[in-house]
Phi, psi and omega in degrees: 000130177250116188270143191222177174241010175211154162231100173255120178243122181106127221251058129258215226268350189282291208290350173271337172294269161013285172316301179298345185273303166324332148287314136013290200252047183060359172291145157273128221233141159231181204188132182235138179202092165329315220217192208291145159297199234336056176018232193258340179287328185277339150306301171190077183185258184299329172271268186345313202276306174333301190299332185266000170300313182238040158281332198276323176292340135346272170315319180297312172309321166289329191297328189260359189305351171290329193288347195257345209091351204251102170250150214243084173313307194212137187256141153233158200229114069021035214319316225276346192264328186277334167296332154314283197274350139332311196287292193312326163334290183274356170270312219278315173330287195311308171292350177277315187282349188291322182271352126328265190270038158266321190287350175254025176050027165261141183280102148324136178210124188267182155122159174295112190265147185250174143236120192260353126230199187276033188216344196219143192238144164235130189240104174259111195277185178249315166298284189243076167299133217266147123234183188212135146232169196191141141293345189223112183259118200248121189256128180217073196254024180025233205216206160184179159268132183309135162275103190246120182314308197286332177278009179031040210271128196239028151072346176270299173240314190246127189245135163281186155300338171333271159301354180270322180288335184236031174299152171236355191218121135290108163315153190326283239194122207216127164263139217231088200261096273000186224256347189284203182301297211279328175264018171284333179258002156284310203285322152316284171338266196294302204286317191302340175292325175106358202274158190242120173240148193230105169258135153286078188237132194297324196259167187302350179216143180282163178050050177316309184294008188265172153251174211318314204297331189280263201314347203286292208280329185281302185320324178287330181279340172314308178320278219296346178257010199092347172274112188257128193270127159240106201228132164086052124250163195223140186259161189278311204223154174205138213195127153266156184186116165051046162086010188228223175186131197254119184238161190219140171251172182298307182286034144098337170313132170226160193215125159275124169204170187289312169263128162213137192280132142285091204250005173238141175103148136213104177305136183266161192268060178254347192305142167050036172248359162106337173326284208308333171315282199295006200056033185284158162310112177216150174210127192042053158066014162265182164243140183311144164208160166266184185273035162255355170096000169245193199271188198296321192284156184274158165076348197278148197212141176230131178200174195080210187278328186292359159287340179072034176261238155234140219263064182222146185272353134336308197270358206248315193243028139304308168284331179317286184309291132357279174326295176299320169301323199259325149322302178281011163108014174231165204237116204205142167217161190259135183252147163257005208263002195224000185304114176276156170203155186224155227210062199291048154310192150215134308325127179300171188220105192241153175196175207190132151084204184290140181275132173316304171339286189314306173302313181312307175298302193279355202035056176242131175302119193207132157256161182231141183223137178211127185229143184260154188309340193313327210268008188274118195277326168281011172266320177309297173335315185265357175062077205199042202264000191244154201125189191199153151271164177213135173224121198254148174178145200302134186283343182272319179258023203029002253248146149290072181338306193185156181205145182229134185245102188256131176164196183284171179058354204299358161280313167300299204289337184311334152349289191309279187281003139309310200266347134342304170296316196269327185266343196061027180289152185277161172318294194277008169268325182295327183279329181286005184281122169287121163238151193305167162243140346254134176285126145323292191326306188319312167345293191295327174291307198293350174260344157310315185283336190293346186276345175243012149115347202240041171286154169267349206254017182275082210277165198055014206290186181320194173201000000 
């Protein structure tokens, strides 16, 4: 039996980070992983999906390239070619976290982890099966997407993201059965792909957690591309039938398509690992934890998406990190209160701290400032106008609450105003920062000055 001083079971954006801190910070560290390293974002989620966003942004850029001057005889498109460098994409990842952690001396263990108390995991291989021990267990086993039994989804035609990521032919025609981040950026993808896309979504707006004024511009480039919005509805039925997929909504509408996505729910990996035994805490199948990240067992540690917390791969090795400190002899919580997150529609979408909504609900007093790309000369430039920054901040202390960005880039500049947030920096020291010209990042000065009434390039503003 081989003893360590950390066991981290499960090798994605949680557990390798984690592992790799641990070693860092001198421990003997192993790492169990069934499948492929870096889990679903680097497999099959965030990176896959990124690489085919900008097979689609590509595509879109030629298509407008007469406006630039650039003429084009003929544009074509190649799903089975942009997934081929998708796959070289996420093979060149995997093998870059595979030499992370060979260079950190953490030990790989490939096989299914059991735990069989809080101190010993048994990993079962086909070769060699194992066991390992450690005082300190960290489980970083993330999610998948739930298999919702009534959507009959048979990997062929009614699809997860899974099968959606290794399509080699764009479908006709693909129905989207919701309206949040992922299916709003499959819905971006595949129409830019040329596929006639139908989002379905139960609640009044699509991309809910945004505010209204955020989702509001990506639902108008859906409109202006072809993307038919179905909102406050609910489906009855999902049926594959002769190579297509037949879906019925509750109000009796129905649509025949080649494809159709399943885009809600996950389930988390917490099953057949030996918790319930050990009594650890689980609800609705996440696992319980506290912000030092652990669970109710001593020695047992949970992070990443199987916490049921928030479901970014940012936050799992943010916790990851979290997690290690407090294992290895140090003192460490997770603050959520500063979490950036991004939307890779067209237009992208980044946002951090408070939301205008959230203020609304909670009654908190917020001022706002907001400028739009129109008014940007590097947006103009880029033929890029639509969209805005939008920025809260406290009226008594000036301090930046929160900012929401919809437009070209809104992920990269969410930088600025994370670390704004995360620092209490005031409004008007964020305006007084000189930024290059011409710029995006300007966009964030100038909406800064807008919360007291003073962008210069702003018509009407404020008095």
């Amino acid at each position: 039996m081989k003893e360590f001083d950390v066991i981290v079971v499960g090798g994605g954006p949680g557990g390798y980070v984690a592992a790799i801190r641990a070693s860092q910070m001198g421990a003997k560290t192993a790492l169990v992983e069934r499948a492929r390293l870096g889990g679903t974002c680097l497999n099959r989620g965030c990176i896959p999906t990124k690489a085919l966003y900008y097979s689609a942004k590509t595509l879109n850029t030629v298509r407008r390239a007469t406006a630039f001057g650039v003429n084009v005889s003929e544009v074509g498109f190649d799903l089975a070619r942009a997934v081929e460098r998708k796959d070289g994409v996420v093979n060149k990842l995997v093998s870059g976290v595979e030499a992370l952690l060979k260079g950190n001396g953490v030990e790989v263990v490939r096989g299914d982890a059991f735990i069989e108390s809080a101190g010993r995991v048994k990993v079962s291989a086909a070769s060699s099966p194992q066991t390992l021990a450690s005082k300190n267990i960290v489980i970083a086993t993330g999610s998948e997407p739930a298999m919702i039994p009534a959507f009959n989804i048979d990997g062929v035609n009614v699809l997860t993201s899974t099968e959606m990521l290794n399509l080699k032919k764009t479908p006709q025609s693909l129905l989207i059965i919701g309206g949040g981040v992922m299916g709003c950026e499959f819905a971006s993808i595949f129409s830019s792909f040329g596929s006639i896309v139908t989002i379905v979504e139960l609640l009044p707006t699509i991309l809910s957690t945004e505010d209204k004024i955020v989702s509001r511009v990506v639902a108008k480039r859906f409109k202006e591309t072809g993307v038919n919005v179905l909102t406050e509805v609910s489906v009855e039925s999902v049926e594959p039938q002769n190579g297509a997929v037949k879906t019925r909504l509750k109000d009796g509408r129905e649509f025949i398509t080649e494809k159709a996505l399943v885009s809600i729910g996950r389930s988390f990996n917490s099953k057949d690992m030996g918790l319930e035994a050990l009594g650890a805490a689980i609800e609705r199948g996440a696992i319980v934890v506290n912000e030092r990240m652990e669970t109710n067992v001593k020695g047992i540690y949970a992070i990443g998406d199987v916490t049921g917390k928030l479901l970014l791969a940012h936050v799992a090795s943010a916790q990851g990190i979290v997690a290690m400190s407090n294992a290895l002899g140090k003192t460490a919580e997770m603050d959520y209160s500063c979490i950036p997150a991004g939307i890779f529609t067209d237009p992208e979408i980044g946002s951090v701290g408070l939301k205008e909504k959230e203020a609304e609900e909670k009654g908190i007093p917020v001022k706002v400032g907001r400028f739009p790309y129109a008014a940007s000369g590097k947006a103009l430039g880029m033929d890029e106008t639509e969209g805005f920054v939008q920025i809260l901040t406290d009226p008594g202390t000036d301090r930046v609450l929160g900012a929401s960005i919809v437009g070209a880039h809104a992920t990269d500049l969410l930088g600025e105003v994370t670390l704004a947030v995360k620092a209490g920096v005031k409004a008007t020291e964020l305006a007084g920062v000189v930024h290059a010209h011409p710029t995006l990042p300007e966009l964030i000065m100038e909406a800064a000055e807008d919360v007291h009434g003073m962008a210069v390039h702003k018509i009407g503003r404020k008095r």
